[in-house]
PDB file with SEQRES, HELIX, SHEET and CRYST1 records, atoms N, CA, C and O in Angstrom:
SEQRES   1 A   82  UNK UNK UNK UNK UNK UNK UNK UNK UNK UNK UNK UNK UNK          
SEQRES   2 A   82  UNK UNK UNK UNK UNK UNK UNK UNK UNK UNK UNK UNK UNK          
SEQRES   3 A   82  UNK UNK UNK UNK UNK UNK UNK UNK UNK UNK UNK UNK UNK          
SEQRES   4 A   82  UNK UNK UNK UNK UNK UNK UNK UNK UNK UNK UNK UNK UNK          
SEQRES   5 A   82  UNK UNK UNK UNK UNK UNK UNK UNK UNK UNK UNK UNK UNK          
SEQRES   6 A   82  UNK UNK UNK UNK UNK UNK UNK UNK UNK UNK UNK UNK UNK          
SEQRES   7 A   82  UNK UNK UNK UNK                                              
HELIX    1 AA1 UNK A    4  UNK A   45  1                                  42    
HELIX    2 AA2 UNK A   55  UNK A   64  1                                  10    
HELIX    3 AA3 UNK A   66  UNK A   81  1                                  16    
CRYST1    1.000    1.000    1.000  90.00  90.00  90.00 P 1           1          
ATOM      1  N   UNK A   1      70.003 108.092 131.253  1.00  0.00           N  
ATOM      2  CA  UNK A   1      70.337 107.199 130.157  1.00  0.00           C  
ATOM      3  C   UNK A   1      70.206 105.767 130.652  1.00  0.00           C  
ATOM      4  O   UNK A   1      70.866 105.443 131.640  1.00  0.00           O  
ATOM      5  N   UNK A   2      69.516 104.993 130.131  1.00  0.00           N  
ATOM      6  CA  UNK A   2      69.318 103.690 129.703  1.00  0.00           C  
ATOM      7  C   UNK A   2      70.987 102.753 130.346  1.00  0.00           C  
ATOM      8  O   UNK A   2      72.024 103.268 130.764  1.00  0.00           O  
ATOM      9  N   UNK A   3      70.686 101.490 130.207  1.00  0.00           N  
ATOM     10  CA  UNK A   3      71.660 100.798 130.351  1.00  0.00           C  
ATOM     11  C   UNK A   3      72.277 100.014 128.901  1.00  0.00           C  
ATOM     12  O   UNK A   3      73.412  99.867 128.448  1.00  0.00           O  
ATOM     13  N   UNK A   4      70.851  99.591 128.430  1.00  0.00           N  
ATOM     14  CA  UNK A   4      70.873  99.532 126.831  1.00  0.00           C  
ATOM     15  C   UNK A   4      71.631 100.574 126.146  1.00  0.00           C  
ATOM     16  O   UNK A   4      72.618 100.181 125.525  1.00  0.00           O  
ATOM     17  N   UNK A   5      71.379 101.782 126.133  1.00  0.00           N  
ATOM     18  CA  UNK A   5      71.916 102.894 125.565  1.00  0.00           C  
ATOM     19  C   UNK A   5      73.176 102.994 125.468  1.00  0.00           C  
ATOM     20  O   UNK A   5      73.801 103.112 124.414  1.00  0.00           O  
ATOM     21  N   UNK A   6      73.759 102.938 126.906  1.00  0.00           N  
ATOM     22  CA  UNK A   6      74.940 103.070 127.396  1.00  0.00           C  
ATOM     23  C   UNK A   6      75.805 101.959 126.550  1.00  0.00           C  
ATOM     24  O   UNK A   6      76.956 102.133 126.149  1.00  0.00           O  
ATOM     25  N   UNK A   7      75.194 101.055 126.407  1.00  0.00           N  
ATOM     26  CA  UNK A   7      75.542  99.972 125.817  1.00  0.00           C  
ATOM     27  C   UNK A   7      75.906  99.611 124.363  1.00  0.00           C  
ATOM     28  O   UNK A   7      76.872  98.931 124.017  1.00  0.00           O  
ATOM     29  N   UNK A   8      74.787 100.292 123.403  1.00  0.00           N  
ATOM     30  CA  UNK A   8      75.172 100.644 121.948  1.00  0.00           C  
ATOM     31  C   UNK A   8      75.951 101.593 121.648  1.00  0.00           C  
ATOM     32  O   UNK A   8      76.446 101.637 120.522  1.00  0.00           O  
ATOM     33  N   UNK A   9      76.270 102.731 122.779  1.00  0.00           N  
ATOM     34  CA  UNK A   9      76.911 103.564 122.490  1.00  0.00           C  
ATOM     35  C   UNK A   9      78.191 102.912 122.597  1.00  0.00           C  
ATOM     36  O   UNK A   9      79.048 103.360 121.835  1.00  0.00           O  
ATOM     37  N   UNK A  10      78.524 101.994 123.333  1.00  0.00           N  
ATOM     38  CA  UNK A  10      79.814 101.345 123.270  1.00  0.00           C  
ATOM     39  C   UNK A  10      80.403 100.712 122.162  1.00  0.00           C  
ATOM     40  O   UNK A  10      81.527 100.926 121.707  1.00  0.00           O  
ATOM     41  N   UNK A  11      79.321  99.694 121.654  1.00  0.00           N  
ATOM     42  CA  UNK A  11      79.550  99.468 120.316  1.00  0.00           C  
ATOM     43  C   UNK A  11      79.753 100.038 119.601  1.00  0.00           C  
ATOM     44  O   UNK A  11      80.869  99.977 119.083  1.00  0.00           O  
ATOM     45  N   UNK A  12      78.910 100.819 119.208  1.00  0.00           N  
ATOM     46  CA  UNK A  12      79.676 102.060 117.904  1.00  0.00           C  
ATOM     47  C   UNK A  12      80.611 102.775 117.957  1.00  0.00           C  
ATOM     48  O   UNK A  12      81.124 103.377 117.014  1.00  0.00           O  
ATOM     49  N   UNK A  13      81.012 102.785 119.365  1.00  0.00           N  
ATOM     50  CA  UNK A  13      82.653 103.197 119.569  1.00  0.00           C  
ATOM     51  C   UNK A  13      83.637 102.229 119.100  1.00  0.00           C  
ATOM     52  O   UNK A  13      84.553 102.396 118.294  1.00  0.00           O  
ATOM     53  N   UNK A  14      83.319 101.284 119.687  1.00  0.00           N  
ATOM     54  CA  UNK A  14      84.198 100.334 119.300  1.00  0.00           C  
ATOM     55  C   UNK A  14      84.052  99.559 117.349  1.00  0.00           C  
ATOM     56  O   UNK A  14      84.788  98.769 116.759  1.00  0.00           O  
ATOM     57  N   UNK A  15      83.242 100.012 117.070  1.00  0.00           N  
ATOM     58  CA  UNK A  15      82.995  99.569 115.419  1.00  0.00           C  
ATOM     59  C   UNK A  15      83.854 100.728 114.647  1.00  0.00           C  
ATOM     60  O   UNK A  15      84.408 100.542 113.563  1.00  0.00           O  
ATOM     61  N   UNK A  16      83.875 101.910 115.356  1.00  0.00           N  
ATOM     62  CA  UNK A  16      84.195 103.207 115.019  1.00  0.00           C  
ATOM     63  C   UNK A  16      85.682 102.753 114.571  1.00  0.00           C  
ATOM     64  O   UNK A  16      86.257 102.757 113.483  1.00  0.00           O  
ATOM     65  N   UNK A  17      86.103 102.309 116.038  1.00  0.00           N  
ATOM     66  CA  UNK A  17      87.533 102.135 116.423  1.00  0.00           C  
ATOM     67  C   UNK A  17      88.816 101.403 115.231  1.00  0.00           C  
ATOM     68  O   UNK A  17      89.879 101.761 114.724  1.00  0.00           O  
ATOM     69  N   UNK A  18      87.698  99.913 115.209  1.00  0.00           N  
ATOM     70  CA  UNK A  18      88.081  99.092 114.043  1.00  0.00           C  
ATOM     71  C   UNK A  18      88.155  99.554 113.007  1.00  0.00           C  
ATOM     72  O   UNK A  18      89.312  99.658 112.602  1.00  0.00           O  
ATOM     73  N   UNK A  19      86.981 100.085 112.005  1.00  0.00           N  
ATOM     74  CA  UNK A  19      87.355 100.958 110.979  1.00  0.00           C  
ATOM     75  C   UNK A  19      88.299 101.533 110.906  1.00  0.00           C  
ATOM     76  O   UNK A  19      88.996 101.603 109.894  1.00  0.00           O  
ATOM     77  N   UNK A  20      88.534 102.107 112.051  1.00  0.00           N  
ATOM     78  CA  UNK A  20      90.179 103.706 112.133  1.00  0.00           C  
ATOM     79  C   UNK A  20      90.962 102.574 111.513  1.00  0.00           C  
ATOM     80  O   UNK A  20      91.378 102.476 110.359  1.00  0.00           O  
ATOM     81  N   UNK A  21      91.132 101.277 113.091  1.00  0.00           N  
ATOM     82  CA  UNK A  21      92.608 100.292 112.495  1.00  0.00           C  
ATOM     83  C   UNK A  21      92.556  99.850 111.446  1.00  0.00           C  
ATOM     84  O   UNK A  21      93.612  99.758 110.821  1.00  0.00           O  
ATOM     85  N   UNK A  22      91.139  99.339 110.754  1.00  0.00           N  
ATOM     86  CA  UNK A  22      91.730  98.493 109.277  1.00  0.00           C  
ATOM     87  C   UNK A  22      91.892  99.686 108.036  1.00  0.00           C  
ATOM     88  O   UNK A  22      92.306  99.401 106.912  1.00  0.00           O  
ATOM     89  N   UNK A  23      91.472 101.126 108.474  1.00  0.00           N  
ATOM     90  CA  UNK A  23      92.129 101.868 107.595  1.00  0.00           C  
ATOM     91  C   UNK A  23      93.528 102.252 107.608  1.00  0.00           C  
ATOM     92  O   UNK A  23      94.069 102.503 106.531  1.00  0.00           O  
ATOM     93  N   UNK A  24      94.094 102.319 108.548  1.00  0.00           N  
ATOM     94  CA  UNK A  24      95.591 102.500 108.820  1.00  0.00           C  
ATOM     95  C   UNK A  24      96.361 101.419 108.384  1.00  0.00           C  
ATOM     96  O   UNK A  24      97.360 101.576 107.683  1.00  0.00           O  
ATOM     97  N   UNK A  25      95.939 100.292 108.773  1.00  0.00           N  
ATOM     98  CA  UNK A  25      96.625  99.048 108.133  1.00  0.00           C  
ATOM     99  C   UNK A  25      96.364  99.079 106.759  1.00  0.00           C  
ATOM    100  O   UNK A  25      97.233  98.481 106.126  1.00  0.00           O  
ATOM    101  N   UNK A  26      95.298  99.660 105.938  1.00  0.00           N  
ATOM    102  CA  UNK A  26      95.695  99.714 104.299  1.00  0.00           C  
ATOM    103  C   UNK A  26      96.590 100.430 104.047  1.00  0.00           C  
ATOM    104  O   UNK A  26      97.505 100.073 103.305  1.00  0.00           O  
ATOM    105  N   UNK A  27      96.530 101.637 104.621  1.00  0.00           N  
ATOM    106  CA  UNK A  27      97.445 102.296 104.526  1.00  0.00           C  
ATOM    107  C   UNK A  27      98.492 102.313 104.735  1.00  0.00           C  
ATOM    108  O   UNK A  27      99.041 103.278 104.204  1.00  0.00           O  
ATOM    109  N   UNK A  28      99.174 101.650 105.323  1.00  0.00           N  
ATOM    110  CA  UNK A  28     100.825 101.286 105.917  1.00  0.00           C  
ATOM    111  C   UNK A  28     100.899 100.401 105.098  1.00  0.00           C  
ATOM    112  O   UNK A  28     102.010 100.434 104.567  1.00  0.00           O  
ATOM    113  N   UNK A  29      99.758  98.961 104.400  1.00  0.00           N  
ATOM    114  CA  UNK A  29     100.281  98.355 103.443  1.00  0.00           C  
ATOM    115  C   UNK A  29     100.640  99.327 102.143  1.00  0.00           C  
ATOM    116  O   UNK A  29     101.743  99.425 101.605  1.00  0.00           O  
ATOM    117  N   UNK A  30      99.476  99.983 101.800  1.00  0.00           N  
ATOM    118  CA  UNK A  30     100.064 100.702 100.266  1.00  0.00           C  
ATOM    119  C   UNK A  30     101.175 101.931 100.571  1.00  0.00           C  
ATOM    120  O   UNK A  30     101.296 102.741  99.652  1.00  0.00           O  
ATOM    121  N   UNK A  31     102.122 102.179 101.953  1.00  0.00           N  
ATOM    122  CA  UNK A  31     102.976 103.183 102.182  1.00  0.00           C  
ATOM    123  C   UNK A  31     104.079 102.449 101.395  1.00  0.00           C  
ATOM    124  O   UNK A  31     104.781 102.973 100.529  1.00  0.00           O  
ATOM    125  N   UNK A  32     104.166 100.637 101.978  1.00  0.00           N  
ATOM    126  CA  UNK A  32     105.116  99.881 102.407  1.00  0.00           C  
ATOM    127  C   UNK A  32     105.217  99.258 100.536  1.00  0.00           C  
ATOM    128  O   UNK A  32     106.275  98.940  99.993  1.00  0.00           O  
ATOM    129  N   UNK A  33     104.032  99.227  99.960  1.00  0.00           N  
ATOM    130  CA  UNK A  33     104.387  98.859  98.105  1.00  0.00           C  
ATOM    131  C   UNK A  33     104.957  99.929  97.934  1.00  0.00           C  
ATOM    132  O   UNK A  33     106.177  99.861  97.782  1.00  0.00           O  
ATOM    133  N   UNK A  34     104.253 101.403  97.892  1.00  0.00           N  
ATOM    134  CA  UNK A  34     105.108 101.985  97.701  1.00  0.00           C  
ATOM    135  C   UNK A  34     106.799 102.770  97.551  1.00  0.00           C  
ATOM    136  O   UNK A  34     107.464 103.338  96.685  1.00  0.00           O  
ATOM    137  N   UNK A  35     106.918 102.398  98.873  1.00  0.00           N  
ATOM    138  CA  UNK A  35     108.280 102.848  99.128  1.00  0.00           C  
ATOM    139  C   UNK A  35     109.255 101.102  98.473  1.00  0.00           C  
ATOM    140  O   UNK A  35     110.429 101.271  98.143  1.00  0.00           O  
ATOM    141  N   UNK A  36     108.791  99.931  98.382  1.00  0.00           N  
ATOM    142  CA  UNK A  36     109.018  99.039  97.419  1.00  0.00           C  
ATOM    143  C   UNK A  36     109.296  99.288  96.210  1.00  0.00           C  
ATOM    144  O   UNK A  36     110.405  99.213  95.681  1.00  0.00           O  
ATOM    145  N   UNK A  37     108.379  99.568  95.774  1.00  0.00           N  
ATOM    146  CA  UNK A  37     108.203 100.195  94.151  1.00  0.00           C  
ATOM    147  C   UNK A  37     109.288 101.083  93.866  1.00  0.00           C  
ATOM    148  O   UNK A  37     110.081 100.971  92.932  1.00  0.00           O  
ATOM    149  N   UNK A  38     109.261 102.033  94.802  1.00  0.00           N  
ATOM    150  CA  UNK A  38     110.714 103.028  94.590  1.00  0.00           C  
ATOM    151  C   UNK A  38     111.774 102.911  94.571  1.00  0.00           C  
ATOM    152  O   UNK A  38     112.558 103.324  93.717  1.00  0.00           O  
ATOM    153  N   UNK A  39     112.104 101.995  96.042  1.00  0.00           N  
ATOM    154  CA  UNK A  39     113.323 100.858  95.928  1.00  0.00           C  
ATOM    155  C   UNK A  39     114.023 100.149  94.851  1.00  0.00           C  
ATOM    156  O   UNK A  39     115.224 100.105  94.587  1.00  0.00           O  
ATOM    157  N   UNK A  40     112.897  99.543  94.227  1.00  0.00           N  
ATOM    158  CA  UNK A  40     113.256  98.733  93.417  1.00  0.00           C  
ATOM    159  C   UNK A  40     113.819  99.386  91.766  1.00  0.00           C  
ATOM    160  O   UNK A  40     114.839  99.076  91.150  1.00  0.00           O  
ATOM    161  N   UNK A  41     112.667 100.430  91.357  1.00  0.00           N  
ATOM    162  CA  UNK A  41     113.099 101.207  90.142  1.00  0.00           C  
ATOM    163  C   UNK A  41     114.529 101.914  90.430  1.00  0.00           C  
ATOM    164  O   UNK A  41     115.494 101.814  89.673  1.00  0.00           O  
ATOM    165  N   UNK A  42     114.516 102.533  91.455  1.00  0.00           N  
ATOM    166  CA  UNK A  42     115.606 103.278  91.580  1.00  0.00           C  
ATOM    167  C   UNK A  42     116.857 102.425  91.236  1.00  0.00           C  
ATOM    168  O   UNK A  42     117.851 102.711  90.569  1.00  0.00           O  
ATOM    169  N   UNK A  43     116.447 101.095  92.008  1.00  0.00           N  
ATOM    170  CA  UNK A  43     118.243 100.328  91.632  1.00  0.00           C  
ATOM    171  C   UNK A  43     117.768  99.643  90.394  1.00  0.00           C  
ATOM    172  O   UNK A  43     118.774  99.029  90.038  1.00  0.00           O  
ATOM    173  N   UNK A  44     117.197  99.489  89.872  1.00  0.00           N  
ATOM    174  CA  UNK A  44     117.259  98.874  88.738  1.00  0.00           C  
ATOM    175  C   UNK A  44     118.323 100.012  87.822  1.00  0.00           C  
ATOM    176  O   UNK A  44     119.483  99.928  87.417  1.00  0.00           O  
ATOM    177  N   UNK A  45     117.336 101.000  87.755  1.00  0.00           N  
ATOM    178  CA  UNK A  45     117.749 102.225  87.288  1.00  0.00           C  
ATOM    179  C   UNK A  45     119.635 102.384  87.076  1.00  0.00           C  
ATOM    180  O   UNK A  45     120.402 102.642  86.149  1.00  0.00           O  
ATOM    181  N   UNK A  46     119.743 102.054  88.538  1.00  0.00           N  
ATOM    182  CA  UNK A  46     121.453 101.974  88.433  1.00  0.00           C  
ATOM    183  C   UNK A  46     121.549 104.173  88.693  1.00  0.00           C  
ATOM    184  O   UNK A  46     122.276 105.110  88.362  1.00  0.00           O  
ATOM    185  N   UNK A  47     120.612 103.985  89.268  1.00  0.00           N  
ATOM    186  CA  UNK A  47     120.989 105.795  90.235  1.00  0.00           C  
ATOM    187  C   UNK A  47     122.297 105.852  91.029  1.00  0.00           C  
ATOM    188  O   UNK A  47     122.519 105.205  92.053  1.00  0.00           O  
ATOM    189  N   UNK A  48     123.165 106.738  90.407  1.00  0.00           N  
ATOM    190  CA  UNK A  48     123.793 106.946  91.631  1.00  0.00           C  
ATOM    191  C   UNK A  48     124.517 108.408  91.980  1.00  0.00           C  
ATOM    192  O   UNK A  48     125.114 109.027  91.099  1.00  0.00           O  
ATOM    193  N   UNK A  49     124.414 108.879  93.284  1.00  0.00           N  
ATOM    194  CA  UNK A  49     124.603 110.235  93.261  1.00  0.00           C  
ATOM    195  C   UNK A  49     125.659 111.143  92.678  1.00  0.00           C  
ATOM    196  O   UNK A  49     125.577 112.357  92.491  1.00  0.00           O  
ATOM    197  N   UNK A  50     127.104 109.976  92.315  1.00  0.00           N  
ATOM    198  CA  UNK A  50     128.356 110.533  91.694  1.00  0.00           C  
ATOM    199  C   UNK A  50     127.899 110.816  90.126  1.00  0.00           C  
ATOM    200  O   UNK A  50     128.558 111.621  89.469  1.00  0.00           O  
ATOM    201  N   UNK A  51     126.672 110.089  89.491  1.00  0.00           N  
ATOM    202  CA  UNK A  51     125.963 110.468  87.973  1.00  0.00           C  
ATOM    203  C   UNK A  51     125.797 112.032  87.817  1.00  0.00           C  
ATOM    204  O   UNK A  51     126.148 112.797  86.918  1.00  0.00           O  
ATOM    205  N   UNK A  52     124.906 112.303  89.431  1.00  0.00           N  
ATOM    206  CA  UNK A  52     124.169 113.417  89.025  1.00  0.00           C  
ATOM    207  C   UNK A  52     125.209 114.676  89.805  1.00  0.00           C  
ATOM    208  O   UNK A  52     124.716 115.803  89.819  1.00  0.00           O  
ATOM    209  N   UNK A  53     126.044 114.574  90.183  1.00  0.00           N  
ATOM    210  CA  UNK A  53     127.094 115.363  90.567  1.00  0.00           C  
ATOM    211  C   UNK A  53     127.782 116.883  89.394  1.00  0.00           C  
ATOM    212  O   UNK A  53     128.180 118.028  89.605  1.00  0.00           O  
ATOM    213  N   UNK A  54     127.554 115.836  87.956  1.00  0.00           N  
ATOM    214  CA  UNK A  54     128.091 116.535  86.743  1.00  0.00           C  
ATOM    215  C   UNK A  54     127.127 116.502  86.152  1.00  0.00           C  
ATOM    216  O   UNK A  54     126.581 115.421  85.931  1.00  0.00           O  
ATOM    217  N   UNK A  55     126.680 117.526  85.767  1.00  0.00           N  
ATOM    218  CA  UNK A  55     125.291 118.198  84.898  1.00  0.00           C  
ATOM    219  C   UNK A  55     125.175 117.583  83.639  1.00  0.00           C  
ATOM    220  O   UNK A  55     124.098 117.173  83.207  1.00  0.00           O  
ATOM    221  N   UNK A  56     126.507 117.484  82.885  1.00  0.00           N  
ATOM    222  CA  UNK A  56     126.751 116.281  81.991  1.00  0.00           C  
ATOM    223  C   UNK A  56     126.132 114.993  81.527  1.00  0.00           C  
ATOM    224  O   UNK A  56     125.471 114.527  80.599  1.00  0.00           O  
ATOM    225  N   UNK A  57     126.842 114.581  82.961  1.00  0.00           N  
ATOM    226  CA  UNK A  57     126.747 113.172  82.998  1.00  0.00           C  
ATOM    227  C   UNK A  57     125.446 112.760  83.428  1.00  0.00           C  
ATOM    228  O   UNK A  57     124.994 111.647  83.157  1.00  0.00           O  
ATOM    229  N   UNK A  58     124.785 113.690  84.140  1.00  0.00           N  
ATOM    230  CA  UNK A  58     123.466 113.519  84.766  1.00  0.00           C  
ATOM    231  C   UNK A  58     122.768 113.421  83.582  1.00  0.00           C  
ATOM    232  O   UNK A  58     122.457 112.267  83.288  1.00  0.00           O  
ATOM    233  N   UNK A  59     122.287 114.642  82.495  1.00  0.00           N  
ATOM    234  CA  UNK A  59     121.434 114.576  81.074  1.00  0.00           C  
ATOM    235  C   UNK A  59     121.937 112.948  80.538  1.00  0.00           C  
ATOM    236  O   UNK A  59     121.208 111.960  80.453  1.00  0.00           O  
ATOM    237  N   UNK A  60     123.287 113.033  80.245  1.00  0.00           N  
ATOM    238  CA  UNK A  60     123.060 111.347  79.462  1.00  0.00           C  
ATOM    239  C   UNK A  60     122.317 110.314  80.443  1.00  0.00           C  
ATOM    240  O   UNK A  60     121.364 109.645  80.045  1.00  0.00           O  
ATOM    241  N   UNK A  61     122.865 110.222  81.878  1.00  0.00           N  
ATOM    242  CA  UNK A  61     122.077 109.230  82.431  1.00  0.00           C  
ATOM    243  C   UNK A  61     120.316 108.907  81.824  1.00  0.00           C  
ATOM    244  O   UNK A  61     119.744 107.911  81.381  1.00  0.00           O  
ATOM    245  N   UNK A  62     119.904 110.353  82.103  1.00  0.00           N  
ATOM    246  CA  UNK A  62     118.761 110.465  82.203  1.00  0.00           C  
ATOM    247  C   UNK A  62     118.397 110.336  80.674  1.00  0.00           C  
ATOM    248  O   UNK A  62     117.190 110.240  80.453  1.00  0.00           O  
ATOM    249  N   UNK A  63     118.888 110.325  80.036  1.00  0.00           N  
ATOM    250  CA  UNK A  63     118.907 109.685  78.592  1.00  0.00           C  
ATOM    251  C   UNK A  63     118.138 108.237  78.304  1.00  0.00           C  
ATOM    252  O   UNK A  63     117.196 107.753  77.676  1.00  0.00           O  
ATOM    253  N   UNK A  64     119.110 107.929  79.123  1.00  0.00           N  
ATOM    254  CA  UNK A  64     119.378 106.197  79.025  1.00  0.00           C  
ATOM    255  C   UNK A  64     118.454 105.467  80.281  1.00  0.00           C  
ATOM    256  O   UNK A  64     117.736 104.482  80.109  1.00  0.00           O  
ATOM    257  N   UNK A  65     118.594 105.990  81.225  1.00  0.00           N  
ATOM    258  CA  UNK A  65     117.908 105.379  82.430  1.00  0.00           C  
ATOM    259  C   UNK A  65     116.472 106.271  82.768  1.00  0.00           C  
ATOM    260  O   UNK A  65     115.685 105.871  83.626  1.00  0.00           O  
ATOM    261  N   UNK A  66     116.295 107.213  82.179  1.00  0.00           N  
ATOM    262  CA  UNK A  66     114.718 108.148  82.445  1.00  0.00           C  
ATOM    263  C   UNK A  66     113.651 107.746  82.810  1.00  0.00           C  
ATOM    264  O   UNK A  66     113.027 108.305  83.712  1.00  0.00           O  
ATOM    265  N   UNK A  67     113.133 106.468  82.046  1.00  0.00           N  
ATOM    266  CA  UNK A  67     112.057 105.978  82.476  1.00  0.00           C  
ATOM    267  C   UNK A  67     111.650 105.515  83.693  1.00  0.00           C  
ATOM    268  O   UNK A  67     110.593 105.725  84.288  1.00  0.00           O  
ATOM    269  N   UNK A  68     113.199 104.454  84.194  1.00  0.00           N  
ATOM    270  CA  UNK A  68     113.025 104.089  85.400  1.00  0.00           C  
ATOM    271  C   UNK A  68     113.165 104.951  86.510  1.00  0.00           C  
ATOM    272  O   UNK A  68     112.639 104.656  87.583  1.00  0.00           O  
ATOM    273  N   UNK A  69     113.771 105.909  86.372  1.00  0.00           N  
ATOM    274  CA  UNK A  69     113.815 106.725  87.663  1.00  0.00           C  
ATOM    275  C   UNK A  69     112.335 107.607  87.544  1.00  0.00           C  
ATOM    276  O   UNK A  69     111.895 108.067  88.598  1.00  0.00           O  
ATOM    277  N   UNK A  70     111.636 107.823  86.386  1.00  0.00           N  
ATOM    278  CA  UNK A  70     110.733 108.396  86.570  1.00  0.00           C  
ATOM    279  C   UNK A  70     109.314 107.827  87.117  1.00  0.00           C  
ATOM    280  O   UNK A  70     108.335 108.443  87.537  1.00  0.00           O  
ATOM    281  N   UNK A  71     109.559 106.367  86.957  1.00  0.00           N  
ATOM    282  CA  UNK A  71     108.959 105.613  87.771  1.00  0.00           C  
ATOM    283  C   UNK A  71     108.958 105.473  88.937  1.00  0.00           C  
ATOM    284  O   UNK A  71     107.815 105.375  89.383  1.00  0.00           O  
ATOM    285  N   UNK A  72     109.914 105.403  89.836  1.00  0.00           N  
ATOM    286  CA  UNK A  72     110.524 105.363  90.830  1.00  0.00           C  
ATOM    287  C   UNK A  72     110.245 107.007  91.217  1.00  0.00           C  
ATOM    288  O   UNK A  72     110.457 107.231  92.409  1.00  0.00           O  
ATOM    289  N   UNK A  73     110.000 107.669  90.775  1.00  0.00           N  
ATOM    290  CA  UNK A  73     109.776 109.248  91.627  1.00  0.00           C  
ATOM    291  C   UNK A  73     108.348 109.284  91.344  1.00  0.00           C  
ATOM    292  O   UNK A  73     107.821 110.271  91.858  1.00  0.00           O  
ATOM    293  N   UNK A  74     107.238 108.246  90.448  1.00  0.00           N  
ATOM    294  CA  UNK A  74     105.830 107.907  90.479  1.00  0.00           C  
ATOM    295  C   UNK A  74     105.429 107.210  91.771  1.00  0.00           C  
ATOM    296  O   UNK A  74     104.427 107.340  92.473  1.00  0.00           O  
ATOM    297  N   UNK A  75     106.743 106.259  91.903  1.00  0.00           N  
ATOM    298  CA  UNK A  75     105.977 105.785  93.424  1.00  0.00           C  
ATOM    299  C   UNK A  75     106.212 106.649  94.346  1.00  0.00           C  
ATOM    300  O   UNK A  75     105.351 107.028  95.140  1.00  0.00           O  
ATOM    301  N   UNK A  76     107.605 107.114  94.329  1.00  0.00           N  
ATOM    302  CA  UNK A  76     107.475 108.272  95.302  1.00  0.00           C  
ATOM    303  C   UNK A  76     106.583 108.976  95.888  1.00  0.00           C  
ATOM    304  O   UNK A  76     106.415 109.162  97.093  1.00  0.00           O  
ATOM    305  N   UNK A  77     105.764 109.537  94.612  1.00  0.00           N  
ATOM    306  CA  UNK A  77     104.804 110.748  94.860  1.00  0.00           C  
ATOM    307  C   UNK A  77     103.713 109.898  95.171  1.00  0.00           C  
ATOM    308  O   UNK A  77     102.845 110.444  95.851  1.00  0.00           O  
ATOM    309  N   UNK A  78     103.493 108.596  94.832  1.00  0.00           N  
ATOM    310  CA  UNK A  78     102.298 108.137  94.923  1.00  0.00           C  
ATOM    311  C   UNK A  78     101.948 107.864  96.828  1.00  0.00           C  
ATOM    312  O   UNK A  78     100.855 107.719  97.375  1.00  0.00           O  
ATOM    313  N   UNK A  79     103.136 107.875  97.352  1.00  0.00           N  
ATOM    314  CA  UNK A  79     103.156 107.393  98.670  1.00  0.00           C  
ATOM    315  C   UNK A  79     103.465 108.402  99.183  1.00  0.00           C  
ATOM    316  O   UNK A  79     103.925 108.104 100.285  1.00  0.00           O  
ATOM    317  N   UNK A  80     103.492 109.571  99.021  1.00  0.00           N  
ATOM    318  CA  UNK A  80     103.439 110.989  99.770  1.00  0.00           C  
ATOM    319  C   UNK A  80     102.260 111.786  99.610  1.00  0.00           C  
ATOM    320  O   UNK A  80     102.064 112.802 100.278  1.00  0.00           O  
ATOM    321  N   UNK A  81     101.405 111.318  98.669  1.00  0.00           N  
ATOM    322  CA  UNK A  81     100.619 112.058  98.030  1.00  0.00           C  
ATOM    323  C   UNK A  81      99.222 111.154  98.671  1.00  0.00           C  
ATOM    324  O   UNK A  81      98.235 111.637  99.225  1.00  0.00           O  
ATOM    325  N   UNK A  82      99.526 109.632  98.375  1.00  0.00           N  
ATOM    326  CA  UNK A  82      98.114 108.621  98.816  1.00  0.00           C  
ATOM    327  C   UNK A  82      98.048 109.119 100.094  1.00  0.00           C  
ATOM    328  O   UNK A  82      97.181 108.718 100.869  1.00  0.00           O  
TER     329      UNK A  82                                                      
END                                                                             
């Protein structure tokens, strides 16, 4: 093998390499909206685990607050799933 050779083959390792990192870094950005997104609906929402304790009280919540928590379990899935 060439010295040249030896040589492009390095590069394309290393071009290889970069690609990997700037795909991981999208990805840790859209982990990091995500788990945001969830954060945020959830407390808006006004979730809280003593609601869903009583089967009751849980259906009215989810009455009244449904949308947002169902949002909030959209980002969820969206960041377990992306």
């Amino acid at each position: 093998m060439r010295a040249a050779d030896s040589n492009c083959l390095g590069l394309v390792e290393a071009e290889v390499e970069i690609r990997i990192m700037r795909l991981a870094g999208i990805a840790g950005v859209l982990a990091a909206i995500g788990l945001a997104g969830e954060f945020t609906f959830f407390g808006l929402s006004g979730f809280s685990q003593g609601a869903f304790n009583d089967p009751g009280s849980a259906l009215s919540f989810l009455r009244e607050h449904g949308t947002l928590v169902r949002v909030a379990v959209l980002f969820g899935v969206s960041g377990v799933c992306g």
